[in-house]
C-alpha positions as CSV (number, residue, x, y, z in Angstrom):
1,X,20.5,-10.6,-14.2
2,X,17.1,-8.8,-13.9
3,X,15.2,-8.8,-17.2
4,X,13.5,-5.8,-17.3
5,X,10.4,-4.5,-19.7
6,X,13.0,-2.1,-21.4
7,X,15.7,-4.5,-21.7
8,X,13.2,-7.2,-23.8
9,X,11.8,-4.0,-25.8
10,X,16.0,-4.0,-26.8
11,X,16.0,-7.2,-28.3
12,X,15.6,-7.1,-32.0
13,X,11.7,-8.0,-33.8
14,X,13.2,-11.2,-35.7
15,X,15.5,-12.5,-32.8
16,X,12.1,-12.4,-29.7
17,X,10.1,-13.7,-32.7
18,X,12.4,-16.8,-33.1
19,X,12.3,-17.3,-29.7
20,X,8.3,-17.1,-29.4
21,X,8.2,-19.8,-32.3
22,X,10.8,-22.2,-30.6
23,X,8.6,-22.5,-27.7
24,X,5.9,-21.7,-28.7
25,X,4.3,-25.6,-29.4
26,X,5.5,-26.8,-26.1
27,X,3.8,-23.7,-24.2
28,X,0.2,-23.5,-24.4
29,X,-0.1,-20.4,-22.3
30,X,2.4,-18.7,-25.0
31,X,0.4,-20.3,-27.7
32,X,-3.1,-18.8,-26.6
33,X,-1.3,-15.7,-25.9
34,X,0.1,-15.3,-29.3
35,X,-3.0,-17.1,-31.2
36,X,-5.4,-13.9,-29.0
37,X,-2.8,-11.0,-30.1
38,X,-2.6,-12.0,-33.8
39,X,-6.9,-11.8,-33.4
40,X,-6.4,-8.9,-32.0
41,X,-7.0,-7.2,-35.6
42,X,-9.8,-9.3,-36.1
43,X,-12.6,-8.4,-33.3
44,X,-14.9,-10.6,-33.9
45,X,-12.5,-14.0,-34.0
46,X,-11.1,-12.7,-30.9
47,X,-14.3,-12.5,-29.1
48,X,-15.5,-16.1,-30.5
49,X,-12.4,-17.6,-29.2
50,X,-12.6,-15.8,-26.0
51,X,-16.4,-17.3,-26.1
52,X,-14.5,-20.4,-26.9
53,X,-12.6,-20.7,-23.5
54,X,-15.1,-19.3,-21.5
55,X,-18.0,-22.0,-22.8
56,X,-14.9,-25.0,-22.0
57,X,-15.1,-23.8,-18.5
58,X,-19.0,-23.6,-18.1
59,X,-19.3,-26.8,-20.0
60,X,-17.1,-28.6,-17.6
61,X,-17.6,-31.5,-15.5
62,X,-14.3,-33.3,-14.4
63,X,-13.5,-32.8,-11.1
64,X,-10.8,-30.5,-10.2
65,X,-8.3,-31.7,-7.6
66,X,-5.5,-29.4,-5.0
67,X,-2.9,-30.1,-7.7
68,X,-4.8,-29.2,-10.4
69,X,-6.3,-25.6,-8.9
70,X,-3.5,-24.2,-9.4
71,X,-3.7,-24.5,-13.0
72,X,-7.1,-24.1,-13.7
73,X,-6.6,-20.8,-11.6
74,X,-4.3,-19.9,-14.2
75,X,-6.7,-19.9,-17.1
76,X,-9.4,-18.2,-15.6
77,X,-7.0,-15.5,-14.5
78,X,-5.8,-15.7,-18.3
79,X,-9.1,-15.3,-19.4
80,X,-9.6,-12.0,-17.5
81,X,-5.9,-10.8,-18.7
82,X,-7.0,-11.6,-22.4
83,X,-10.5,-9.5,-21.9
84,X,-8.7,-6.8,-20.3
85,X,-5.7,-6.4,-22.2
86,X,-7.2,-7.2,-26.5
87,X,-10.6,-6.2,-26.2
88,X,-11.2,-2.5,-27.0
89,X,-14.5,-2.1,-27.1
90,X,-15.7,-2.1,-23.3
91,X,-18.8,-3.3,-23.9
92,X,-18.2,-6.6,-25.1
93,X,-15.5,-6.7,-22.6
94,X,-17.2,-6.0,-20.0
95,X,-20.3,-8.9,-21.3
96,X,-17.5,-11.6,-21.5
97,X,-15.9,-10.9,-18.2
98,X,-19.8,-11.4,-16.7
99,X,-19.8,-14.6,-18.9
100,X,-17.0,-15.7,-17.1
101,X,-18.2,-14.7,-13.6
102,X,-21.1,-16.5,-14.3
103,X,-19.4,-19.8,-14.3
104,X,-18.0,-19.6,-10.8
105,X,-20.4,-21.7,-9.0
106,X,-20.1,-24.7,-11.6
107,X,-16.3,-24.5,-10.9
108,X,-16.7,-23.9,-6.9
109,X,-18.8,-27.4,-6.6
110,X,-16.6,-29.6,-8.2
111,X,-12.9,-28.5,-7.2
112,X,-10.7,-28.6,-4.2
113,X,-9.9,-25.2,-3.7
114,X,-8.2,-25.3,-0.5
115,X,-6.0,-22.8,-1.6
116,X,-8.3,-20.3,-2.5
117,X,-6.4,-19.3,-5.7
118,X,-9.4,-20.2,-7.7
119,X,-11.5,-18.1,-6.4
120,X,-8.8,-15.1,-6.4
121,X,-9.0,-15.5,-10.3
122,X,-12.6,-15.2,-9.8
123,X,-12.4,-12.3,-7.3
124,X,-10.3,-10.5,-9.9
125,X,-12.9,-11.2,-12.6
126,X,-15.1,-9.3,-10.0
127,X,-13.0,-6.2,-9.7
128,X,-12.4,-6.0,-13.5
129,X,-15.7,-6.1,-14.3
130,X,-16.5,-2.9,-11.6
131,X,-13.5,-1.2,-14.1
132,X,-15.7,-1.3,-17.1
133,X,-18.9,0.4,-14.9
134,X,-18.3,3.7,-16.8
135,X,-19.6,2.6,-19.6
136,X,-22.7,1.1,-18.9
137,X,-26.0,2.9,-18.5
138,X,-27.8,2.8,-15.1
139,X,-30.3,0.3,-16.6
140,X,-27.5,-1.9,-17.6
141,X,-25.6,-2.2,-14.4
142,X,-28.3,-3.0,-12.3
143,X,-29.7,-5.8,-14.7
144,X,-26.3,-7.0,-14.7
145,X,-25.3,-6.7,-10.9
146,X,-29.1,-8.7,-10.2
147,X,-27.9,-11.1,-13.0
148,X,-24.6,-12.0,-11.5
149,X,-25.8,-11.0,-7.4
150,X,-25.6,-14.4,-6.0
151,X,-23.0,-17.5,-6.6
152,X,-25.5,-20.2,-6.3
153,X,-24.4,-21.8,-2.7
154,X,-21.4,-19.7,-2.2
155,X,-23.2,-16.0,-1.1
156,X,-23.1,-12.6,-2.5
157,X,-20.8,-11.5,-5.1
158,X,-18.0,-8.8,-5.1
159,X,-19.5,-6.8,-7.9
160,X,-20.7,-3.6,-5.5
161,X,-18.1,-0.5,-5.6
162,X,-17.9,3.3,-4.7
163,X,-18.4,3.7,-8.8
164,X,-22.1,2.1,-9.2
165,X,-24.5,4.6,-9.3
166,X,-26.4,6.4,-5.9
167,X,-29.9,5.4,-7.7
168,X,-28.2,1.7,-8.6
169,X,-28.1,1.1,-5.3
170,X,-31.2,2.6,-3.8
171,X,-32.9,0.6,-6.2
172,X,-31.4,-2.3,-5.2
173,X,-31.8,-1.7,-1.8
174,X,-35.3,-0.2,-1.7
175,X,-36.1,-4.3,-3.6
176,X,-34.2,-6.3,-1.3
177,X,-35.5,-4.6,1.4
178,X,-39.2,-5.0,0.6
179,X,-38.6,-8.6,-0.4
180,X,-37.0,-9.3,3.3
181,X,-40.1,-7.4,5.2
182,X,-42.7,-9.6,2.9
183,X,-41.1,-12.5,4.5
184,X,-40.6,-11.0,7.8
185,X,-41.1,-13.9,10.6
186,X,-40.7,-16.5,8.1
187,X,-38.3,-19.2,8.7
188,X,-36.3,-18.5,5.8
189,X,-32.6,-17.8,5.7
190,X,-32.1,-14.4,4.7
191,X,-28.9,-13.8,5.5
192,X,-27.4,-13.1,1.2
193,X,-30.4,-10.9,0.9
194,X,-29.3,-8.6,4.4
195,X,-25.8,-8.8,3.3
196,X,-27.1,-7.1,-0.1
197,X,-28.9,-4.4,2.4
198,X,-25.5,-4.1,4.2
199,X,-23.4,-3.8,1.2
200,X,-25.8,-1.1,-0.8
201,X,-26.1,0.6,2.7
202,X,-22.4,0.7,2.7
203,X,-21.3,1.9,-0.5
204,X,-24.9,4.8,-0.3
205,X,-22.7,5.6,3.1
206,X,-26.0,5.7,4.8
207,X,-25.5,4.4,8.3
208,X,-28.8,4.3,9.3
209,X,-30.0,2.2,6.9
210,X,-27.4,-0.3,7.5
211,X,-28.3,-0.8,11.0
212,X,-31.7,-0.7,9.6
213,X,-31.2,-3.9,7.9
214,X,-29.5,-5.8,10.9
215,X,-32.9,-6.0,12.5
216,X,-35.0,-8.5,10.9
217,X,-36.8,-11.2,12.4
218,X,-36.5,-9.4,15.2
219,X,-33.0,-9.2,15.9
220,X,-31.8,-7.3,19.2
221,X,-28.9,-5.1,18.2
222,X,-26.0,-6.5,20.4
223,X,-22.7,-4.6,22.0
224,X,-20.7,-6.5,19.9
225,X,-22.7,-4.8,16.8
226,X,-21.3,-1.0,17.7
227,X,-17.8,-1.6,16.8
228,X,-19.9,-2.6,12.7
229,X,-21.6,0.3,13.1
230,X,-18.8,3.1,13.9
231,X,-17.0,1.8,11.1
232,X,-19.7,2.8,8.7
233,X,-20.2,5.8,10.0
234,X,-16.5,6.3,9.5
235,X,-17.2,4.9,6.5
236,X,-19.6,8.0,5.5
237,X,-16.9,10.6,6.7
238,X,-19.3,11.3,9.8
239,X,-17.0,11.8,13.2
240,X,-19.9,12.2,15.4
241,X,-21.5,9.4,14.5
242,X,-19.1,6.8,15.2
243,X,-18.1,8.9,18.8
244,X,-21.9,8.5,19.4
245,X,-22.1,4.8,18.4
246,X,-18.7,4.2,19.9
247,X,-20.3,5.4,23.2
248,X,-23.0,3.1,23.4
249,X,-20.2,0.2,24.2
250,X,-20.2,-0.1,27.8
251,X,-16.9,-2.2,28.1
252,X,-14.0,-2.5,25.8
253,X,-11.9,-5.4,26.2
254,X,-8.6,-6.4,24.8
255,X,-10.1,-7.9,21.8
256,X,-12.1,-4.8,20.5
257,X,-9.6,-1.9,22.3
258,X,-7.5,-1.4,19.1
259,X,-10.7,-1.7,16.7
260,X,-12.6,0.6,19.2
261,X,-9.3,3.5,19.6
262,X,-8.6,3.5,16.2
263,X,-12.0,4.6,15.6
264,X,-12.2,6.7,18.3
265,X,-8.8,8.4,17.5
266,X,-9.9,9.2,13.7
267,X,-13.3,10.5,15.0
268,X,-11.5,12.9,17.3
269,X,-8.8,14.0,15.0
270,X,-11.9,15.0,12.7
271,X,-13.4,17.0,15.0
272,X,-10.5,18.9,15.8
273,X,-10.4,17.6,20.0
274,X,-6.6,17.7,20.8
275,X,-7.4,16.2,24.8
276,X,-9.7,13.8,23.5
277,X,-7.2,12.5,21.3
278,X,-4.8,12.2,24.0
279,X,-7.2,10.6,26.7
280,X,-8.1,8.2,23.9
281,X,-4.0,7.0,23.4
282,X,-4.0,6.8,27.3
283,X,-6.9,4.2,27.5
284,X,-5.6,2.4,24.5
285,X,-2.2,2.1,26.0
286,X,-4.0,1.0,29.2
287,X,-6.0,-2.0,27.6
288,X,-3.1,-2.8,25.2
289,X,0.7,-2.5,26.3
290,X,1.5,-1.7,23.3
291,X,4.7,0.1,22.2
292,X,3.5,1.6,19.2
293,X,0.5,2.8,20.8
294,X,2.9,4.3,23.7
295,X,5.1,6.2,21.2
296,X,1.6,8.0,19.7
297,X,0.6,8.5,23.6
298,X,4.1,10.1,24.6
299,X,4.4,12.1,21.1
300,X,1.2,13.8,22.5
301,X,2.6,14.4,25.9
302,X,5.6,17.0,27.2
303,X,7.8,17.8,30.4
304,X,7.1,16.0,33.7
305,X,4.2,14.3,32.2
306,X,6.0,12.7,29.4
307,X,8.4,11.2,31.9
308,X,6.6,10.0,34.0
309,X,4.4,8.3,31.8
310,X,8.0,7.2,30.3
311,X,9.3,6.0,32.7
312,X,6.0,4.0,33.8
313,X,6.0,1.8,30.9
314,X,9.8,1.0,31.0
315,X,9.3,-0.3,34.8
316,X,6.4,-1.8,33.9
317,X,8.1,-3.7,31.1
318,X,10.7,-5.3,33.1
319,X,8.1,-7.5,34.4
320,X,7.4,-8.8,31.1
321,X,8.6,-12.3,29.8
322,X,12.0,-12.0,27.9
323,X,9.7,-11.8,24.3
324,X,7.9,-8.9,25.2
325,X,10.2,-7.5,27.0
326,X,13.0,-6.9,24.4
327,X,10.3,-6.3,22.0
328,X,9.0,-3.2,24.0
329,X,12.5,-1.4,24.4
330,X,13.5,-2.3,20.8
331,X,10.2,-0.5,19.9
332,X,11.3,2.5,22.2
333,X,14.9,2.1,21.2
334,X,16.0,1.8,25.0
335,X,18.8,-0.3,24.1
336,X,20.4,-0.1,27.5
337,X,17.1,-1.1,29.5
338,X,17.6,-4.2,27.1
339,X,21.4,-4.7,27.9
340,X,20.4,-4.5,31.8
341,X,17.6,-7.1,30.9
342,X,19.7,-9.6,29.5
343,X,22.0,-9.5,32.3
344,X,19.6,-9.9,35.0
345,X,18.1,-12.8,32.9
346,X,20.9,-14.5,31.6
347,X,20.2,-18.2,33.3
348,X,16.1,-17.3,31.2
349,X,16.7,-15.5,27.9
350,X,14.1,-17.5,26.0
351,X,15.0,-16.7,22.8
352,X,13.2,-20.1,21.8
353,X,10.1,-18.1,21.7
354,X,11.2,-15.6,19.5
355,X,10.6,-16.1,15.5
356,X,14.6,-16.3,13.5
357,X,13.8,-12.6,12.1
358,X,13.2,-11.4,15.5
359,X,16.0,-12.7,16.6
360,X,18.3,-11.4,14.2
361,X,16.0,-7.8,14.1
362,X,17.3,-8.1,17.8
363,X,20.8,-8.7,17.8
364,X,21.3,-6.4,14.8
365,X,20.3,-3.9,17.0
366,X,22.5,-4.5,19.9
367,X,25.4,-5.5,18.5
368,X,27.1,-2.2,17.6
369,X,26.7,-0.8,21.3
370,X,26.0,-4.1,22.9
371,X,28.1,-6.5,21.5
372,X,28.6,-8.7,24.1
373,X,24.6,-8.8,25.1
374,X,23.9,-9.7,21.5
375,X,26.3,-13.1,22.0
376,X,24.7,-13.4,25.3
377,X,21.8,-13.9,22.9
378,X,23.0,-16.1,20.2
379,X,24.5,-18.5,23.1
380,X,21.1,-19.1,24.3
381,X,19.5,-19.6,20.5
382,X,22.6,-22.1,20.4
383,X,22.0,-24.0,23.2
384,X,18.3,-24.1,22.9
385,X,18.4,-25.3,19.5
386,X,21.0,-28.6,20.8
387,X,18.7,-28.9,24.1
388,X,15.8,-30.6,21.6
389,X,18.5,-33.3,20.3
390,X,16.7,-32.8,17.2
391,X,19.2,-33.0,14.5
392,X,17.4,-31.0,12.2
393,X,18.3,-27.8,14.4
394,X,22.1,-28.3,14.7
395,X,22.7,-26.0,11.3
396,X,21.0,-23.2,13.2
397,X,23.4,-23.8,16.4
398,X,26.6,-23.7,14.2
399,X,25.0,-20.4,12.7
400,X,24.5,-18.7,16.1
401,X,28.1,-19.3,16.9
402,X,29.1,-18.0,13.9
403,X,27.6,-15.1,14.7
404,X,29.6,-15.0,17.8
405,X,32.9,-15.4,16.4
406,X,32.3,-12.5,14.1
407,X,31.0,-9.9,16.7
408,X,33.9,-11.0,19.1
409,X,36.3,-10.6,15.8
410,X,35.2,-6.6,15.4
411,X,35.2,-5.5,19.1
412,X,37.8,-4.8,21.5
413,X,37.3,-7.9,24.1
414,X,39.7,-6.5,27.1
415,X,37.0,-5.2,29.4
416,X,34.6,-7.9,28.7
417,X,32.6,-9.7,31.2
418,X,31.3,-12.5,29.1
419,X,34.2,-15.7,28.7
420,X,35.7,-15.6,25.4
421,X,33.8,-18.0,22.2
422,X,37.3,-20.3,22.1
423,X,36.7,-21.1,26.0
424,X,32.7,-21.2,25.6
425,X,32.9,-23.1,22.4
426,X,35.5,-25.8,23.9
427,X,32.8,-26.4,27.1
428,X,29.9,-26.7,24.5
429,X,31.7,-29.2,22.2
430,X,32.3,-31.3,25.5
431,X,28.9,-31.0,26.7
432,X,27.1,-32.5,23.3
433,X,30.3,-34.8,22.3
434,X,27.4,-37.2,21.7
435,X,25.7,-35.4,19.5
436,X,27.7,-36.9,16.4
437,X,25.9,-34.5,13.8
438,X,26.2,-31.3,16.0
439,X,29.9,-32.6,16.8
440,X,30.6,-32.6,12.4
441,X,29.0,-29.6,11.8
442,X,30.9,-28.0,14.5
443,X,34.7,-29.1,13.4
444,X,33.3,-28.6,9.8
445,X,32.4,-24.8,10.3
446,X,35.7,-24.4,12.9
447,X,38.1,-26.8,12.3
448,X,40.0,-27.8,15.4
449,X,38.3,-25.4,18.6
């Protein structure tokens, strides 16, 4: 049963309120949570016990370990849900969720955070607080953004949006930028107070001023730079910019090619250049094989061309492994360019390579016209998994036969090529009679074969 919003609102005052009670002293998340929304008519107790949690955290010492992240996550996270959801006045809200931002760094240096969820709670601490911009004066969210800037020995924080004000962030800029050319040459590491130039540059969607600030201490801009500097310019809505920038790389490699065409693409869709577009799916097809980009390329392309080009990439993908192969005509729906695959590679299917959900994705979508193709490919699974003599892989085998018994169970098996599963399965059993685990699971799920 799904226990939906509407379905709790349907449950009577007096019978949710016996339940809250019942649990409520061995819960202490449901025991804050009730203890903040009976404050809730009482603003100023709710703020001090807000205070109250926020001033246990900064006050802190004991080290935090993996297990316990998880938890402490929890209450920060709690924290922000309390501010957010019983505060009204914005204000204050928005002055206790930089309270608790403020404590980050304490927190960072004495927990195990491998998991990062700590610092998610944190990060959404962050993004609430941008919420609350609206009602702060320009004067107040500068002196609060310098105030919380840096996370002493962690780097810049995420408090810079779209919504902080154009003369926020020229202010900011203009600051940082004059602090980093008074200490030009200086062997200093600078590189919080260029990520502050990069991120002001960004969100003032002023290119030039982000490249700008990649040059100090004399920094050469590098090829591998461009690709950064298209995406701002796409960031600022301006096409020719990132063509132009885009230009200025001199080779594109498999690495950059779909950072580099997706940029190039959006630029050219912009400016309205229908063969650019086109020429710009061909070279990304080129660098990349990939299917997806080929179904763009050939939606651009008609007639002789589009068959060609067609046909081209189906050749071209019979020369793949098995993988990549079926990948490529599943993504082009050539089902029978698969079928003639499997055949020709029926002593090499591989299927070990491919992930479970591939497989099945796969078989699923040969089985209704390629039935006997799709067993082709559970057989192989099968066998792969008993090849490793790994016990732990044996459920997986009985499953692929399973698989096989039910496809060969819906579909007329006269004109079949393939033996039958009864035949294939008696052969198998003989082969791994060894295997005593394989050998239980197998009568098990079949019974006498």
């Amino acid at each position: 049963m799904d226990i939906t919003l509407e379905k709790i609102k349907s449950i009577s005052h007096d019978i949710l309120a016996d339940l809250v009670y019942a649990q409520i002293d061995s819960n202490h998340v449901l025991y804050e949570k009730v203890e903040k929304t009976l404050l809730k008519s009482d603003p100023k107790a709710l703020v001090k016990s807000i205070k109250k949690d926020i001033g246990s955290i900064r006050r802190g010492r004991k080290f935090i370990d993996y297990h316990e992240a998880f938890d402490f996550a929890d209450k920060v996270q709690n924290i922000v849900d309390d501010i957010l959801m019983m505060v009204d006045d914005e204000k204050v809200a928005s002055t206790l969720i930089k309270e608790l931002i403020l404590t980050d760094s304490n927190v960072y240096l004495r927990s195990d955070d491998s998991a990062g969820v700590i610092q998610i709670s944190y990060g959404n601490a962050e993004g609430a607080w941008t919420g609350y911009l609206g009602m702060l004066s320009d004067e107040e969210i500068y002196a609060d953004i310098i105030e919380m800037l840096v996370c002493e020995g962690f780097g810049v924080r995420s408090v810079f949006s779209d919504k902080i004000p154009k003369n926020v962030l020229e202010k900011i800029y203009d600051e940082f930028y004059a602090k980093c050319e008074g200490r030009n040459g200086e062997t200093y590491d600078n590189f919080d107070d260029i990520h502050v130039l990069h991120l002001c540059s960004h969100f003032l969607k002023k290119p030039e001023l982000y490249i700008k600030a990649s040059q100090f201490n004399g920094r050469e801009i590098q090829e591998s730079d461009f690709l950064d500097y298209a995406q701002e310019y796409k960031y600022a809505e301006d096409a020719q910019g990132v063509i132009d920038t885009l230009g200025q790389i001199k080779f594109v490699d498999e690495y950059k090619a779909n950072n580099f065409y997706e940029l190039q693409v959006w630029a050219y869709e912009v400016l309205k250049q229908s063969m650019n577009i086109t020429l710009a799916y061909k070279n990304w097809y080129s660098k990349t094989k990939s299917p997806k980009v080929l179904k763009s390329y050939l939606s651009r392309l008609d007639g002789v061309m589009k068959k060609q080009v067609r046909e081209e990439a189906l050749s071209e993908a019979k020369k793949r492994s098995f993988s990549d192969a079926m990948q490529f005509f599943h993504s082009l729906d050539e089902a029978e360019l698969a079928s003639e695959y499997i055949w020709e590679h029926q002593q090499n299917l591989e299927t070990q390579y491919m992930f479970a959900d591939g497989l099945k994705k796969m078989t699923t979508w040969l089985q209704d016209g390629y039935p006997q193709e799709a067993i082709l490919l559970y057989r192989d699974s099968c066998e792969k998994a008993l090849k490793t003599s790994q016990s732990k892989y044996y459920p997986s085998a009985i499953k692929s036969l399973k698989q096989c018994v039910k496809l060969e169970a819906s579909n007329d098996t006269l004109s079949w090529q393939i033996e039958d599963n009864l035949l294939y399965m008696e052969k198998l059993l003989d082969k791994h009679k060894r295997k005593p685990k394989f050998v239980q699971l197998f009568f098990k799920a079949f019974g006498e074969a």
